[in-house]
N, CA and C of each residue as an Amber inpcrd file, in Angstrom:
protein
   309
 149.6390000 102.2540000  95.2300000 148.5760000 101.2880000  95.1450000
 148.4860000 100.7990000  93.6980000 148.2040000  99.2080000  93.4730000
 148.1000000  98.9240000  92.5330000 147.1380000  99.1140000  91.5770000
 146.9870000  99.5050000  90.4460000 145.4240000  99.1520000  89.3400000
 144.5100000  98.4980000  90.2280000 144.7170000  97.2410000  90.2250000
 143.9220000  96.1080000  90.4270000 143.5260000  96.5280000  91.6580000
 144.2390000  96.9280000  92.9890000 144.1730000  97.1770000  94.4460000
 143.1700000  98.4750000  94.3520000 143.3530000  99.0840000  93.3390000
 142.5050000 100.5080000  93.4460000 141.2590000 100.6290000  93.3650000
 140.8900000  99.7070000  91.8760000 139.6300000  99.0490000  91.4470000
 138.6820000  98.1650000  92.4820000 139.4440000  97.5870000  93.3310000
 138.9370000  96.7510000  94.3820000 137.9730000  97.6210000  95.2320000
 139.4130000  98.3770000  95.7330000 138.5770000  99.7090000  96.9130000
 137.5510000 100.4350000  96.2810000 137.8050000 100.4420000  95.0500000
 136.3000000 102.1030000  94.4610000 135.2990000 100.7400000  94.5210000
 135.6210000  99.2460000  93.9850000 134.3170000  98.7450000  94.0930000
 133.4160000  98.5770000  95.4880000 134.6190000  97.6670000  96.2460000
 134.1040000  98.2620000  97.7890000 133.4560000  98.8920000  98.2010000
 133.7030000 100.3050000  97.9800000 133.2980000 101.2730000  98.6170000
 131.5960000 101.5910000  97.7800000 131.7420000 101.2620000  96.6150000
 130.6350000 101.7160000  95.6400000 129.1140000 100.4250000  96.5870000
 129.9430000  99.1060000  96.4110000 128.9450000  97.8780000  96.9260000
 127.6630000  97.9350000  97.2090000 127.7580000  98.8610000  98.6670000
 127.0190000  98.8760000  99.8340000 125.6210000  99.6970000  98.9450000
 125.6910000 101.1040000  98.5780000 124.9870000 101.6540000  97.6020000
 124.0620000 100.7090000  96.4700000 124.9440000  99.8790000  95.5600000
 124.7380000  98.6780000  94.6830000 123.1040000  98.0070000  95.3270000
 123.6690000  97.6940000  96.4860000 122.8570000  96.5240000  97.6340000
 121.9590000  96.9940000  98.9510000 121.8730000  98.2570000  98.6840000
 120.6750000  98.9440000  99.4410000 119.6490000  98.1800000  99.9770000
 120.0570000  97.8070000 100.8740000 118.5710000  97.3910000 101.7020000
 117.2910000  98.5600000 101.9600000 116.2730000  97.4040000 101.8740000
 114.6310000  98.2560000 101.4870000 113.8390000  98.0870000 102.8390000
 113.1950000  99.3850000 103.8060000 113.4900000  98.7730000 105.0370000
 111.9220000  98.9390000 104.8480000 111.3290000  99.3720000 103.5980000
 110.0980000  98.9070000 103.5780000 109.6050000  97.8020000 103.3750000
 110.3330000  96.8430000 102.1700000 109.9960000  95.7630000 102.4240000
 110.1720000  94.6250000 103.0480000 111.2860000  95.1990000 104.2190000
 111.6620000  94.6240000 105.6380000 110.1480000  94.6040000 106.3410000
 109.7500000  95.8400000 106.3770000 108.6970000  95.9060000 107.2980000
 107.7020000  94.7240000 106.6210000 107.3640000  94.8330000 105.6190000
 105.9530000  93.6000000 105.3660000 106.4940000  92.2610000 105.4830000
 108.0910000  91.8160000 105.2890000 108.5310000  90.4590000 105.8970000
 108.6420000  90.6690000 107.2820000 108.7530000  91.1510000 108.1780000
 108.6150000  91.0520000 109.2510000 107.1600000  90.8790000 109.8980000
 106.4080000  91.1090000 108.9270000 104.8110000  91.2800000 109.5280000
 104.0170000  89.8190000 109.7910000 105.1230000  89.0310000 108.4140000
 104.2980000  87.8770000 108.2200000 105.5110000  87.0870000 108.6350000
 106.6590000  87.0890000 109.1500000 108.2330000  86.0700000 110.0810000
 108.0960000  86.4530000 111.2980000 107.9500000  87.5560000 111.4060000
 108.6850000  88.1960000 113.0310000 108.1270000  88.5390000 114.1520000
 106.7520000  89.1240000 113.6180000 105.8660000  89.7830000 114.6250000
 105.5820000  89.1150000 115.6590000 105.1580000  87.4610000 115.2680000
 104.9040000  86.7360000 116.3260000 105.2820000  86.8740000 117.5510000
 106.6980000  86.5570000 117.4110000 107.6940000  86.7640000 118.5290000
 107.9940000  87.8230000 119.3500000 108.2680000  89.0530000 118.0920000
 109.0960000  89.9930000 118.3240000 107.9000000  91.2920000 118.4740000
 106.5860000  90.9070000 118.1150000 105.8230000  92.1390000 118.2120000
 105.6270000  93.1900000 117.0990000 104.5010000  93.2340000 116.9860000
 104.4090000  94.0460000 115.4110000 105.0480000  95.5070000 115.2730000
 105.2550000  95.9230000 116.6410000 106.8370000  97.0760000 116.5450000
 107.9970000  96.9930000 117.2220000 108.1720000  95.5100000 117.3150000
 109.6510000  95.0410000 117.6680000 109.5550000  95.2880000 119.6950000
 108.3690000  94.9520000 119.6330000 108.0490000  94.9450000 121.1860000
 107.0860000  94.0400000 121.9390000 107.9270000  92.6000000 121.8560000
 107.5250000  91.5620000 122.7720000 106.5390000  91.5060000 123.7500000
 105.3050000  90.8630000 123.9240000 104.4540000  90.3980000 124.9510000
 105.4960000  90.3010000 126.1850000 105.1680000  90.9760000 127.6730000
 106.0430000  90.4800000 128.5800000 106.0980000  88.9280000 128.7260000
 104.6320000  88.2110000 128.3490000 104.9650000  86.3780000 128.2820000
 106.0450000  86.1810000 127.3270000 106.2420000  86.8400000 126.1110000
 107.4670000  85.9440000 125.0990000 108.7100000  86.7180000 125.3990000
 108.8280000  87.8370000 125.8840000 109.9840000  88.2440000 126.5670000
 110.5440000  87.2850000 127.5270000 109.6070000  86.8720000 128.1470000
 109.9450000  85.9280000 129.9810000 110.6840000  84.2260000 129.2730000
 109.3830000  84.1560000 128.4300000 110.1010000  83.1430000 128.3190000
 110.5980000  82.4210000 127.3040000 110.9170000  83.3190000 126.3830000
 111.6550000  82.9970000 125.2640000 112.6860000  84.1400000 125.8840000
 112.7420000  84.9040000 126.3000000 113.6150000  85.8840000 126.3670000
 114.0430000  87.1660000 125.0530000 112.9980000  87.2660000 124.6770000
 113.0620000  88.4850000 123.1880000 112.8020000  89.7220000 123.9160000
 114.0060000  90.4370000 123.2270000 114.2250000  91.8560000 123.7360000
 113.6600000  92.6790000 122.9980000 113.4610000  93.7680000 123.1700000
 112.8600000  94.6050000 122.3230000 113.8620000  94.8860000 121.7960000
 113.4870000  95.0080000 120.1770000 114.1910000  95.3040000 118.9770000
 115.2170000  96.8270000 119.2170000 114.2890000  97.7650000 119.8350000
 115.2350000  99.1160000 119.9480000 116.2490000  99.3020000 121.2770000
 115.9620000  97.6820000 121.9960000 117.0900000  97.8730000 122.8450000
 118.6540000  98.0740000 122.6750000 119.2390000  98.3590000 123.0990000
 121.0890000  99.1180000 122.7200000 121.4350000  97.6610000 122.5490000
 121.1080000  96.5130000 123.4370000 122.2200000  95.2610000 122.9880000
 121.9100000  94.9300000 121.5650000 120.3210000  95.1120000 120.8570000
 120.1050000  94.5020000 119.4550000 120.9450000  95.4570000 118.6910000
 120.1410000  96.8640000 118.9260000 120.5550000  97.9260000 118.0040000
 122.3220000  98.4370000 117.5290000 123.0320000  97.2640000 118.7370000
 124.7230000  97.9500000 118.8190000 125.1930000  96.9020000 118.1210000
 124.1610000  95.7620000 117.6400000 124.9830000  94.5860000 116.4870000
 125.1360000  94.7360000 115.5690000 126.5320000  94.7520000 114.9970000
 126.4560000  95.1100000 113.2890000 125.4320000  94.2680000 112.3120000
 125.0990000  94.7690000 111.1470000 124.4720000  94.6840000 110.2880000
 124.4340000  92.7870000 110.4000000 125.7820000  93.1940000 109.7290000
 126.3270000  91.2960000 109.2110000 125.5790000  90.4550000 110.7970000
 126.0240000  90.9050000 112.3510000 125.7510000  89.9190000 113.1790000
 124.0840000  89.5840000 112.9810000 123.0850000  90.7930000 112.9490000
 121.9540000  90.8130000 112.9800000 121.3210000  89.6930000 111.7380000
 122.0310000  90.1570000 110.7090000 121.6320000  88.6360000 109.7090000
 121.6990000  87.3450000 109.9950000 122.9040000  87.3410000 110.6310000
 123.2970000  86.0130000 110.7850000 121.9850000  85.4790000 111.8930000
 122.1520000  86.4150000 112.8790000 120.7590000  85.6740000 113.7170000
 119.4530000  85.4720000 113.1570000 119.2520000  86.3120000 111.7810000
 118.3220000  86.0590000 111.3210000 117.7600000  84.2760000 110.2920000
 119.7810000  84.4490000 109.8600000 119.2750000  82.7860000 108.9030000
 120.0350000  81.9730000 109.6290000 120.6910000  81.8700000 110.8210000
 121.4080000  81.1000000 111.6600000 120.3270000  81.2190000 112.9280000
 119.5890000  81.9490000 113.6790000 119.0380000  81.6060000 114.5390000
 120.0140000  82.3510000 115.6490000 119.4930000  82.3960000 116.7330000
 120.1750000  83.0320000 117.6050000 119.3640000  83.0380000 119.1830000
 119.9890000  82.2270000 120.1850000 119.3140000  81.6750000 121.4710000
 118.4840000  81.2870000 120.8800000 117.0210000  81.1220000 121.4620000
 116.3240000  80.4720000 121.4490000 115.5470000  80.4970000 119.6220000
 115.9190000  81.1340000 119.5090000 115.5430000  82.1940000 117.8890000
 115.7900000  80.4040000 117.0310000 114.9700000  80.3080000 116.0610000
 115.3620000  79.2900000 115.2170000 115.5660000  79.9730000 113.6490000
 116.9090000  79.5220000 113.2430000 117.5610000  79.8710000 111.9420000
 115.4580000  80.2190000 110.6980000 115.4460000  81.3430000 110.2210000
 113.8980000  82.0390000 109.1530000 114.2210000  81.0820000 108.1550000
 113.8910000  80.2290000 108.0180000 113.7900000  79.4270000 106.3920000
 113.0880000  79.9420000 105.8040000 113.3670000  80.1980000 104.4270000
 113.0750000  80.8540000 103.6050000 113.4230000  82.2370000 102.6480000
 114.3670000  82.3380000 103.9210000 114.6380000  83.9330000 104.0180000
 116.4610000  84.1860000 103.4000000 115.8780000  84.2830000 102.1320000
 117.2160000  85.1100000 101.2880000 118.2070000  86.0350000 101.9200000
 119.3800000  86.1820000 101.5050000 120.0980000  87.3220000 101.7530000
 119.8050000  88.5590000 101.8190000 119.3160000  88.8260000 100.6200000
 118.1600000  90.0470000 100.1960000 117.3380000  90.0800000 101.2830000
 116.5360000  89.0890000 101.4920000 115.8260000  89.1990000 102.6590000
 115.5890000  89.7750000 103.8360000 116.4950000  89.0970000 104.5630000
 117.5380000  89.3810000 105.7550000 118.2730000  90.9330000 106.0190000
 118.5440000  91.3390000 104.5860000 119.5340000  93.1500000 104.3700000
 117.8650000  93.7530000 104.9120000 116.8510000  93.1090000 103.8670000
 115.7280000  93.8720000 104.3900000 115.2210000  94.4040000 105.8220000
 115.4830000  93.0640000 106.5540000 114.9700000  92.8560000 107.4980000
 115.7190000  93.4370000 108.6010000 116.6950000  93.7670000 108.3180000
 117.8460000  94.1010000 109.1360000 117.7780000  95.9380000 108.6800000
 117.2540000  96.3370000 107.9530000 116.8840000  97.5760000 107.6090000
 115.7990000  98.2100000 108.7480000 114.7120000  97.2720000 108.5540000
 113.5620000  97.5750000 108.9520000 113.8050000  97.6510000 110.7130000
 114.6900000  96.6660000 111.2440000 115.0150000  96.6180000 112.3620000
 115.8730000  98.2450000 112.9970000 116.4440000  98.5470000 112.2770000
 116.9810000  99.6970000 112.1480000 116.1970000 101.1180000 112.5260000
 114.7470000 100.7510000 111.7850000 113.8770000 101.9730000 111.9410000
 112.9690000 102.0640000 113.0960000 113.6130000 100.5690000 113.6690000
 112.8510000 100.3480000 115.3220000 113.4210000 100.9090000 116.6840000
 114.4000000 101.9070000 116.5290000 115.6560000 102.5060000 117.6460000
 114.2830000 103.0880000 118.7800000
């Protein structure tokens, strides 16, 4: 392996640590983005379940999406979901933390 190739991987690997998502302050952006929808513990009104179709957060189809997909639905939107304006990268790691502690 090269120098350069080696340095890559230890950074890699170091990154994720670097960029720790805070799933506490997931939880207070979610209080004031998400709840609406999704329920202040990631558990939908059976009306916005029916007809928006929002699953509960600790269901296996949310909980089995990687990290990266779960963001993306967060600043891209996802079914009926409309792309969070406002909502940073940082943001989103948050939010995608906090979702995490909803199994």
């Amino acid at each position: 392996m090269t120098s350069v190739l080696r340095k890559l991987t230890v950074i890699c690997l170091l990154a994720p640590a670097a960029w720790a998502a805070d799933a506490a302050a997931g939880k207070a952006l979610f209080a004031t983005k998400c709840k609406g929808c999704h329920g202040a513990d990631g558990n939908p009104t059976a009306a916005m379940a029916k007809s928006m179709g929002v699953k509960p957060l600790n269901d296996p189809s949310i909980q089995g999406k990687s990290d990266a997909d779960l963001m993306k639905s967060i600043t891209a939107g996802f079914g009926k979901m409309k792309p969070q304006a406002g909502v940073t990268p940082a943001d989103a790691a948050n939010l995608v933390a906090a979702v995490r502690t909803m199994k």
